[in-house]
ZATILUM-171841 format. One record per residue (C-alpha): residue number from 1; residue in one letter; x, y, z. Coordinates in steps of 0.1 Angstrom, whole numbers. Layout:
// ZATILUM-171841
+-----+-----+-------+-------+-------+
:   n : res :  east : north :    up :
+-----+-----+-------+-------+-------+
: NUM :   a :     X :     Y :     Z :
...
+-----+-----+-------+-------+-------+
//
This chain:
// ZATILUM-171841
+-----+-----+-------+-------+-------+
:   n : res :  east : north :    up :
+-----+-----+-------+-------+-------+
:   1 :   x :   -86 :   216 :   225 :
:   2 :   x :   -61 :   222 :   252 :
:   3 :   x :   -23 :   208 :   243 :
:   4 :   x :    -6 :   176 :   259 :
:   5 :   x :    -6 :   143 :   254 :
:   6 :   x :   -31 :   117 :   251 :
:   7 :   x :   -48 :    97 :   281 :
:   8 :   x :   -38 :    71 :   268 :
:   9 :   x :    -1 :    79 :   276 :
:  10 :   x :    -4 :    91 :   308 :
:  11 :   x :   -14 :    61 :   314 :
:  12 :   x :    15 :    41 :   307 :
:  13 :   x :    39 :    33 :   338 :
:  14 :   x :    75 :    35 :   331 :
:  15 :   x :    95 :     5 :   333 :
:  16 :   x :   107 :    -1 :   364 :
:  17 :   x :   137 :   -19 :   360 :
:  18 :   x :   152 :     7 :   337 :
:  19 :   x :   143 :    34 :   357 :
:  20 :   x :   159 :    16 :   389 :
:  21 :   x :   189 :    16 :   366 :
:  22 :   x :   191 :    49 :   356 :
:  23 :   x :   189 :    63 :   392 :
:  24 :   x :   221 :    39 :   398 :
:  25 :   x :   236 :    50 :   364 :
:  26 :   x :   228 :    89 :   375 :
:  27 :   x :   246 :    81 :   407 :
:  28 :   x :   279 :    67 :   392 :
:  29 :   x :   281 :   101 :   370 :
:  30 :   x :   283 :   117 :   399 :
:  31 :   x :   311 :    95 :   414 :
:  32 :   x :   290 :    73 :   437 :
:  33 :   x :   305 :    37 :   436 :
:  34 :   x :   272 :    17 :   427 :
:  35 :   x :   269 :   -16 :   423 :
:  36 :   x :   240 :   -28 :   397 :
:  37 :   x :   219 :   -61 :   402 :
:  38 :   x :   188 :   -44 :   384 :
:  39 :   x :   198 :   -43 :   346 :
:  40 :   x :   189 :   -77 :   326 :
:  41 :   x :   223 :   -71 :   303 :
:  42 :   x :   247 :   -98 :   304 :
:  43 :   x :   284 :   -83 :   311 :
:  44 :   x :   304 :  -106 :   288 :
:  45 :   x :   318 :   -90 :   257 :
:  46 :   x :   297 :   -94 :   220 :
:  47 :   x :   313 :  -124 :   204 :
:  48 :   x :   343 :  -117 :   181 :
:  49 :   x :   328 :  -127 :   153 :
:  50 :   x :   297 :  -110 :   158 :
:  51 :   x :   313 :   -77 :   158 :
:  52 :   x :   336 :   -82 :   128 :
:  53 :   x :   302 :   -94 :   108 :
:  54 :   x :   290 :   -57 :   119 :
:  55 :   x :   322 :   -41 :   109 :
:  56 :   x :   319 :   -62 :    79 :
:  57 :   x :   281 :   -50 :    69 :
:  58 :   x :   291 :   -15 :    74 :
:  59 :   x :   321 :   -18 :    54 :
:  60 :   x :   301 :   -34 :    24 :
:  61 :   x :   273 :    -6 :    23 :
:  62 :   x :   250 :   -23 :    43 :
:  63 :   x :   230 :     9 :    56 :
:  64 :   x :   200 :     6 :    37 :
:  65 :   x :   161 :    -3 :    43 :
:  66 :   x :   155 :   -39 :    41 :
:  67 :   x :   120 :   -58 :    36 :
:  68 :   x :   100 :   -50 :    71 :
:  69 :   x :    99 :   -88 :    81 :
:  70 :   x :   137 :   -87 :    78 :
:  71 :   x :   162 :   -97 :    58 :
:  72 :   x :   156 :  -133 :    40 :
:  73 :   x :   195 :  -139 :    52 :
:  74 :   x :   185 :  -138 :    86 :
:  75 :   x :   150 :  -152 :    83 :
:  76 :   x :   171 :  -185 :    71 :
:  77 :   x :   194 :  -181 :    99 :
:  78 :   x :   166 :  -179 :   123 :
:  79 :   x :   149 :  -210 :   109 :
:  80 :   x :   183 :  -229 :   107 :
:  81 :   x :   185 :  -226 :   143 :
:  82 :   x :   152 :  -231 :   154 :
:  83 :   x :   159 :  -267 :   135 :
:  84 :   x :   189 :  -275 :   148 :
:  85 :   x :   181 :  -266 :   185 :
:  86 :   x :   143 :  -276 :   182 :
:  87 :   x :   136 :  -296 :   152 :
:  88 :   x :   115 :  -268 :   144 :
:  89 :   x :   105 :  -260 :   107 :
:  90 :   x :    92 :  -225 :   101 :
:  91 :   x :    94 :  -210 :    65 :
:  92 :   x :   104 :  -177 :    59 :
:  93 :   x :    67 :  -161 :    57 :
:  94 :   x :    63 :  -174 :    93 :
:  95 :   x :    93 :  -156 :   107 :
:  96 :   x :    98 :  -116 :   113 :
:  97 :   x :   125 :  -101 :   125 :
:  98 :   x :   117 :   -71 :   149 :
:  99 :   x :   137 :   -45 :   170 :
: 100 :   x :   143 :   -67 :   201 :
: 101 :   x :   124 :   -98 :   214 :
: 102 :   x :   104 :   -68 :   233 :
: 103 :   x :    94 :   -55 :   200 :
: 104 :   x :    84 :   -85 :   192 :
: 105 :   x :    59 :   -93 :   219 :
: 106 :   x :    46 :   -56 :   215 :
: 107 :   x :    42 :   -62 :   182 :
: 108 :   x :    21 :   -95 :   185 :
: 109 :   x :     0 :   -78 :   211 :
: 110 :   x :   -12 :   -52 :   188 :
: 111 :   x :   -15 :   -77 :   161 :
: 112 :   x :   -35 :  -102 :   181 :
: 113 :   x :   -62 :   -84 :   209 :
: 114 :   x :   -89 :   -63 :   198 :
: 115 :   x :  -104 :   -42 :   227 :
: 116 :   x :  -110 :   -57 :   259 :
: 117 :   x :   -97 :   -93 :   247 :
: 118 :   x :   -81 :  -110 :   272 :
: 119 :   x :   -47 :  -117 :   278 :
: 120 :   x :   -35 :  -145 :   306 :
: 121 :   x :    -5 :  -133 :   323 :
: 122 :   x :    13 :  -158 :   353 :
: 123 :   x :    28 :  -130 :   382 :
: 124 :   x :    56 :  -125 :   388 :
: 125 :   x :    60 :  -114 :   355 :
: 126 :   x :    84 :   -90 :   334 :
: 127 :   x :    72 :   -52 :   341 :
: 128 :   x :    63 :   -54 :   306 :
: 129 :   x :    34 :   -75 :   297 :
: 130 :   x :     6 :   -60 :   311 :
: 131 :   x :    16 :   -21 :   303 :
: 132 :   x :    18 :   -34 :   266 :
: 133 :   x :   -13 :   -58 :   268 :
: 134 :   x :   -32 :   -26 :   277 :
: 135 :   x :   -15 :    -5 :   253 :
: 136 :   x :   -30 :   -29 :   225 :
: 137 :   x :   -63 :   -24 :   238 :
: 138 :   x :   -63 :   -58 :   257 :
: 139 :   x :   -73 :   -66 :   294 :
: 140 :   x :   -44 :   -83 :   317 :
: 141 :   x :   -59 :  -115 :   335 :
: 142 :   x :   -32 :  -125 :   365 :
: 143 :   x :   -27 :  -155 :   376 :
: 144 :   x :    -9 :  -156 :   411 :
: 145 :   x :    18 :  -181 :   417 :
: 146 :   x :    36 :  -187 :   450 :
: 147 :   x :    70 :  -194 :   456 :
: 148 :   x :    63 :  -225 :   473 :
: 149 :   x :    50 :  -235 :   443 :
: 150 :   x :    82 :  -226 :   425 :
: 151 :   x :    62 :  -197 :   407 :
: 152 :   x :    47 :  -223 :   383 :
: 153 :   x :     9 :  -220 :   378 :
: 154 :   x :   -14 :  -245 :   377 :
: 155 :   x :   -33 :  -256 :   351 :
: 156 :   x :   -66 :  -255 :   372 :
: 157 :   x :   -57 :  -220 :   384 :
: 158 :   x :   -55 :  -208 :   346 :
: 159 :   x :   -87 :  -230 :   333 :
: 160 :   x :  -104 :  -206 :   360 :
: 161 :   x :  -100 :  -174 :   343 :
: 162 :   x :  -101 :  -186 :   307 :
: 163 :   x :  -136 :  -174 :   295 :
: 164 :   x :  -144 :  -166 :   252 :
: 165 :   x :  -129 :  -133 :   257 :
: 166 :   x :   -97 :  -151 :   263 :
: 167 :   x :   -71 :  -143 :   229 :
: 168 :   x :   -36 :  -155 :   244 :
: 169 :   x :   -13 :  -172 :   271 :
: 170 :   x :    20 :  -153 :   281 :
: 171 :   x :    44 :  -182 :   287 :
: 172 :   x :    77 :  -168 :   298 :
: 173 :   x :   101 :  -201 :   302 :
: 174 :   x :   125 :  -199 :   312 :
: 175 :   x :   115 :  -170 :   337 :
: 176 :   x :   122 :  -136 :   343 :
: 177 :   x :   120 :  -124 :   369 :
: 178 :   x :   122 :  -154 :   390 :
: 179 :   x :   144 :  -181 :   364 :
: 180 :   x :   116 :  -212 :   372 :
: 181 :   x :   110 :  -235 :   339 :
: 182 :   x :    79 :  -254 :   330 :
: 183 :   x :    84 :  -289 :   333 :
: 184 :   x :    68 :  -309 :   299 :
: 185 :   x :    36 :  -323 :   316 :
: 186 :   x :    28 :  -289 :   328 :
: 187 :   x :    32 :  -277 :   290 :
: 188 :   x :    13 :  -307 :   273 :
: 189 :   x :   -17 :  -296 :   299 :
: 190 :   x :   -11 :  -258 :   285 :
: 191 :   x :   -11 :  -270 :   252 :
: 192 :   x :   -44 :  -290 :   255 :
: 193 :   x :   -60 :  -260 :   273 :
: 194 :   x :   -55 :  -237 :   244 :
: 195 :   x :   -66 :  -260 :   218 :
: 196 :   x :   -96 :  -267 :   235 :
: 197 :   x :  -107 :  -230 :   245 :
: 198 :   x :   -88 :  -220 :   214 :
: 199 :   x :   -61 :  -190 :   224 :
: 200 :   x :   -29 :  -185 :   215 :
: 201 :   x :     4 :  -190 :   236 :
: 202 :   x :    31 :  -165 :   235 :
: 203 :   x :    61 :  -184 :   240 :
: 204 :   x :    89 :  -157 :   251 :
: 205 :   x :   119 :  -182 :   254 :
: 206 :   x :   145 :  -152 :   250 :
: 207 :   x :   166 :  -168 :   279 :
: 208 :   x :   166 :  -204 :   263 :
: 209 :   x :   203 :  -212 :   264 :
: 210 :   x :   206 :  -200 :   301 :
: 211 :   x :   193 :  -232 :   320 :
: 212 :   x :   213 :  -248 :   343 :
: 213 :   x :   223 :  -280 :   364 :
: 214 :   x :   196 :  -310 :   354 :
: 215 :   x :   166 :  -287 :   344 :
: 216 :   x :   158 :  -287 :   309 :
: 217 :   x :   141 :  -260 :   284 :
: 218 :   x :   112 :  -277 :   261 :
: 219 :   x :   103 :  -256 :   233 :
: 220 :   x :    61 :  -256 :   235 :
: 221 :   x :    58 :  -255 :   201 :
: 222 :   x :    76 :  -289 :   197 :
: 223 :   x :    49 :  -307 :   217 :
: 224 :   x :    28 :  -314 :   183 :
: 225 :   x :    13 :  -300 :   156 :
: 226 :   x :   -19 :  -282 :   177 :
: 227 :   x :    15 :  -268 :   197 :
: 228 :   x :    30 :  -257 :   169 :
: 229 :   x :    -1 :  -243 :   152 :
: 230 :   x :   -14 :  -223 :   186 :
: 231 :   x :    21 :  -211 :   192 :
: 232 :   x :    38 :  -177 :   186 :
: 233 :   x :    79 :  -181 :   192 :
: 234 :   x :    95 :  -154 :   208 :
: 235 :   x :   130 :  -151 :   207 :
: 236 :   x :   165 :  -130 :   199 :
: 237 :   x :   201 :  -128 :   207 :
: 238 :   x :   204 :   -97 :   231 :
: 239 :   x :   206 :  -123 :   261 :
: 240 :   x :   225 :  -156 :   247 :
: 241 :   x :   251 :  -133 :   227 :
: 242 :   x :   255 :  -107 :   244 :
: 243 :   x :   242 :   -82 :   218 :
: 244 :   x :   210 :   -62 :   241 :
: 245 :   x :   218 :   -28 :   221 :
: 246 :   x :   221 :   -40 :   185 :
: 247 :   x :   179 :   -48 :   190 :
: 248 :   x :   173 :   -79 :   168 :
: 249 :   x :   146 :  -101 :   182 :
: 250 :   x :   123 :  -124 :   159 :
: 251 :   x :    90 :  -138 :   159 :
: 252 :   x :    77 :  -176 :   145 :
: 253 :   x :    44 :  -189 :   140 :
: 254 :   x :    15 :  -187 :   121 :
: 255 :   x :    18 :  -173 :    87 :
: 256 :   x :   -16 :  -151 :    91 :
: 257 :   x :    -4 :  -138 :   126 :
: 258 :   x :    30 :  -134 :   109 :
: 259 :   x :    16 :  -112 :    86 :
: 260 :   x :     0 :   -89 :   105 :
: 261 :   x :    26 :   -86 :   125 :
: 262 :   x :    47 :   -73 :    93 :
: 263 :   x :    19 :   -51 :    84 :
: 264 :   x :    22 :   -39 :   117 :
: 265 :   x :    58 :   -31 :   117 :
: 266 :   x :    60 :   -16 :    83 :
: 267 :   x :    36 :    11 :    91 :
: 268 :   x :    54 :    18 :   126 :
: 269 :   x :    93 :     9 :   128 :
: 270 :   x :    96 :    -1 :    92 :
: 271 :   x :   128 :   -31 :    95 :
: 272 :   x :   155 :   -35 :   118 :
: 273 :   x :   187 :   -19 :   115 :
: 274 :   x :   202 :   -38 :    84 :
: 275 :   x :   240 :   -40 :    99 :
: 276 :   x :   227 :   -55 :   130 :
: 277 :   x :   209 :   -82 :   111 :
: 278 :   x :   233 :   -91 :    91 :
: 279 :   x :   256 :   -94 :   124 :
: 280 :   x :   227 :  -113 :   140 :
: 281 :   x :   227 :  -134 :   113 :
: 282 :   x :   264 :  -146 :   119 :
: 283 :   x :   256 :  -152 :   152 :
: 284 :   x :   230 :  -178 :   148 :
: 285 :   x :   254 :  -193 :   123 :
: 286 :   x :   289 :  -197 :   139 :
: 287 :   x :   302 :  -223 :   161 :
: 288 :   x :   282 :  -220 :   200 :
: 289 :   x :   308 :  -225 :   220 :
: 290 :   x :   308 :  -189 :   235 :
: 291 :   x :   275 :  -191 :   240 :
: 292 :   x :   279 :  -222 :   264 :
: 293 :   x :   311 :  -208 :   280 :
: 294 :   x :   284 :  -177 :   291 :
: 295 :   x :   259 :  -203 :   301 :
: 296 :   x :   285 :  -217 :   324 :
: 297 :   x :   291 :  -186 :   344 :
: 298 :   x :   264 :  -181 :   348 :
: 299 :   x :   259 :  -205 :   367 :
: 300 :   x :   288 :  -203 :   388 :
: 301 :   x :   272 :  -169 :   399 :
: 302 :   x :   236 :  -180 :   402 :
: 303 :   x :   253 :  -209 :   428 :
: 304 :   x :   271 :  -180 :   446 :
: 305 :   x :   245 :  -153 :   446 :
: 306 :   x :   218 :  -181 :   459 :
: 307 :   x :   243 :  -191 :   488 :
: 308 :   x :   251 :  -154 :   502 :
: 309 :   x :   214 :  -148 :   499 :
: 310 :   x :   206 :  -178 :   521 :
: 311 :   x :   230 :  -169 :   546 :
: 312 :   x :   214 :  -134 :   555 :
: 313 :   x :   186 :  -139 :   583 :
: 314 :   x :   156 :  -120 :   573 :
: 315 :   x :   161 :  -129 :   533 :
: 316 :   x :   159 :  -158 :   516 :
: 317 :   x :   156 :  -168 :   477 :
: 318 :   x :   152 :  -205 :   454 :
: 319 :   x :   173 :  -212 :   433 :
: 320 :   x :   160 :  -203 :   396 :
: 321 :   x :   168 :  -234 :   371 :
: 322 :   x :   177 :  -206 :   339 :
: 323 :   x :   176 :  -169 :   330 :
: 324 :   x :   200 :  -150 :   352 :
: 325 :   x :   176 :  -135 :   383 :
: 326 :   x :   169 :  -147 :   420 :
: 327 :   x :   143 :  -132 :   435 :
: 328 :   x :   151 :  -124 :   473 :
: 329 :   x :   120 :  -128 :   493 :
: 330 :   x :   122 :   -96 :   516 :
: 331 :   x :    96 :  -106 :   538 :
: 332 :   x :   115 :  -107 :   574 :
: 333 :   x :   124 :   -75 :   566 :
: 334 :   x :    89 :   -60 :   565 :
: 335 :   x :    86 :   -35 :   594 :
: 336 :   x :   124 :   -31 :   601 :
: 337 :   x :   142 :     6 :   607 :
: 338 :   x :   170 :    14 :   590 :
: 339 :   x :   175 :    46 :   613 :
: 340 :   x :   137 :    69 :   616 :
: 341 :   x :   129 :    51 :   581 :
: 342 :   x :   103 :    21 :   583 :
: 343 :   x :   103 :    -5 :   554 :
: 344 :   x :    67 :    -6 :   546 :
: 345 :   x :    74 :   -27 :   513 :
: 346 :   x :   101 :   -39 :   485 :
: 347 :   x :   102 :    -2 :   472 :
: 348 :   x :   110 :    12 :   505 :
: 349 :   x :   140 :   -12 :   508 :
: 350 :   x :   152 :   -12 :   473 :
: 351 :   x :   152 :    31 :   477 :
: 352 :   x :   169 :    24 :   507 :
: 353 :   x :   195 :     0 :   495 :
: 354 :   x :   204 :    25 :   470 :
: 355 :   x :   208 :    52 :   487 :
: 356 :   x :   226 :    39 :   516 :
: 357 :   x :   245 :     5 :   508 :
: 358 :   x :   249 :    19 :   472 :
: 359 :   x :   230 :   -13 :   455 :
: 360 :   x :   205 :   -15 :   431 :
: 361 :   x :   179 :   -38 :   429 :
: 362 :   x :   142 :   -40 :   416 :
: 363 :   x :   113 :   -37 :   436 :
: 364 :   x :    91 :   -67 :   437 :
: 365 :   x :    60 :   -46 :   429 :
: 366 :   x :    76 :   -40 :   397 :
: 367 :   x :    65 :   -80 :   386 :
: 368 :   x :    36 :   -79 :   410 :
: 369 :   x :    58 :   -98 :   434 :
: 370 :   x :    54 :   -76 :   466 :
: 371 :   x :    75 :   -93 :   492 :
: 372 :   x :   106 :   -98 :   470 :
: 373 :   x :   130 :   -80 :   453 :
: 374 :   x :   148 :   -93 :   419 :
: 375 :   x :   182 :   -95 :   418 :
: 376 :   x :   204 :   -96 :   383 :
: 377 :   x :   233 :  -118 :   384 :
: 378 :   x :   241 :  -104 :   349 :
: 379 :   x :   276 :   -90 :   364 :
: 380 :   x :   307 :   -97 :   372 :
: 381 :   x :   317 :  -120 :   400 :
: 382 :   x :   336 :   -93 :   420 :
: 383 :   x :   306 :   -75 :   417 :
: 384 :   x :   284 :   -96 :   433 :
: 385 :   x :   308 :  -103 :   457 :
: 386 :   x :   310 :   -66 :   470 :
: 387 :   x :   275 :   -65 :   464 :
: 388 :   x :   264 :   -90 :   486 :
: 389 :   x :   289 :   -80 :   508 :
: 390 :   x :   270 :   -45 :   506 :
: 391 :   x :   237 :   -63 :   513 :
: 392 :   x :   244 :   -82 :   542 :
: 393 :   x :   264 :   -53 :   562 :
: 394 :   x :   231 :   -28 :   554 :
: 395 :   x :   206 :   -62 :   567 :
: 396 :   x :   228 :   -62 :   600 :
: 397 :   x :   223 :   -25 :   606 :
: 398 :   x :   186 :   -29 :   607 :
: 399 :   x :   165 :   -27 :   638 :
+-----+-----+-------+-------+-------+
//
């Protein structure tokens, strides 16, 4: 048999908004002053007490294996907050705690489709989803949304491609990469859909905290107890705390799915890094207040990033209600020159960006978005500042 790796693998694409920050990271290292609206990393620094809790767990030993579902001091943790913020009541057999929230929803993937089970999947969507729905033998079922719609789907539009191969529901809320939130009727209707064809919802609520102005996160699994029962919780603290490289996510929902998702995890990552948990841990624990100080600029930058957008003939964007994305609809740009180069679609432009207005953003194509481009507000104000700045001198220079 001839060496290499499998077909499987080749098969995978490579994430695009990590790779559109690498090229921008590659470009600094070499002295190129880039400014980055493609990572989804907040900027702000790791609470205080978060980082003594990991100084803490180091100091006290605390290097070792734990149980793969996590440790039982951050399974309560977990739980505690999922009650106070929710009134949600999960037991400690119903929670694991995984490397990252996107651990998590790989995880629940392989633990949930068998092959050629179908998976529902609203677009735009995080590059994500489908690339691991496939990778767990599953079959990706789009469902396109429009922006005049505000990137919400339907209930109709889903009932449509539900058939009795149909295994789960990816509901991202609020959004990435495009920060819309499903309203509670829309939800209920969800809810009622899954009961009656019987599939699961994947709630990845990882950007939770980060809602803004009079729009309001509902938790799907609070709707009632067929909510609760058909729901799988997705969550962590890599985007409310500031924490994306310590890698602690969590799953909550039904103690069979639960376990299999521990069986999984014990036979591929085994637990978490112990330190991290135990930091994690602290931060579901402590007082909140940072986490609402980060909430509110964020804000102040979504309102400032929306505005410049607006202003630029040729691009537009709405104005997400959480998360911390706009995507800039790139459509009036379609066709333009930027010297002997045509752009013939969002990668063209974002390449182009790059390379000459030294900005990176992702490519639409990345969420199945062509026609837009996402940008991160996960930086500092200056930044965007000089950014947009950067963007609106390279849209003048078109022709």
């Amino acid at each position: 048999m001839p060496l290499g790796i499998s077909n499987n693998c080749k098969n995978i694409a490579p994430s695009a908004t990590l790779a559109m920050d690498a090229k921008a990271k590659a470009m600094r290292a070499q002295g190129v002053d880039v400014i980055g609206f493609a990572a989804g990393e907040p900027d702000f620094d790791t609470p205080l007490a978060v980082r003594d809790a990991m100084k803490d767990a180091l100091d006290r030993g605390m290097t070792r294996y734990t149980a793969a579902a996590g440790t039982p001091q951050l399974r309560d943790a977990i739980a505690q907050r999922l009650k106070l913020d929710h009134g949600l009541s999960y037991g400690q057999n119903q929670i694991i705690v995984t490397n990252g929230a996107k651990h998590a929803l790989y995880t629940a993937f392989q633990s949930l489709c068998s092959e050629e089970d179908e998976v529902i999947i609203p677009t735009p969507c995080w590059v994500s989803y489908p690339e691991m729905v496939r990778m767990a033998g599953g079959r990706s079922v789009l469902v396109e949304c429009s922006e005049e719609d505000g990137f919400l789907p339907s209930i109709e539009a889903i009932e449509k491609v539900v058939t009795d191969r149909t295994k789960a529901f990816v509901l991202t809320n609020p959004s990435n990469p495009n920060g819309c939130i499903w309203d509670e009727q829309r939800l209920r209707a969800l809810v009622q859909l899954a009961v009656d064809k019987q599939f699961y919802i994947i709630a990845d609520e990882i950007y939770e905290k980060l809602v803004y102005g009079a729009a309001k996160h509902v938790a799907v699994a609070t709707l009632s107890p067929e909510a609760y029962t058909h729901t799988i919780l997705i969550g962590g603290v890599s985007k409310s705390y500031a924490m994306t490289g310590l890698r602690i996510g969590f799953a909550a929902g039904p103690a069979d799915v639960i376990a299999g998702m521990v069986n999984y995890q014990s036979q591929s990552t085994s637990a978490p890094n112990s330190a991290a948990q135990h930091a994690a841990a602290v931060a579901y624990t402590m007082d909140q207040t940072c986490v609402e100080d980060m909430r509110k600029q964020f804000e102040k930058r979504r309102d400032y990033i929306v505005e410049r957008v607006n202003a630029i003939p040729g691009i537009s964007c709405r104005k997400p209600d959480g998360a911390f994305y706009v995507m800039m609809n790139i459509t009036g740009l379609i066709g333009k020159r930027y010297g002997d180069q045509v752009i013939g679609n969002s990668n063209d432009l974002a390449l182009l960006m790059l390379e000459h207005a030294h900005v990176a953003v992702v490519p639409g194509h990345a969420f199945l978005a062509e026609g837009f481009c996402r940008l991160s507000y996960a930086t500092g104000m200056e930044n965007i500042q000089k950014g947009m700045d950067r963007i609106e001198a390279f849209v003048k220079e078109l022709s």
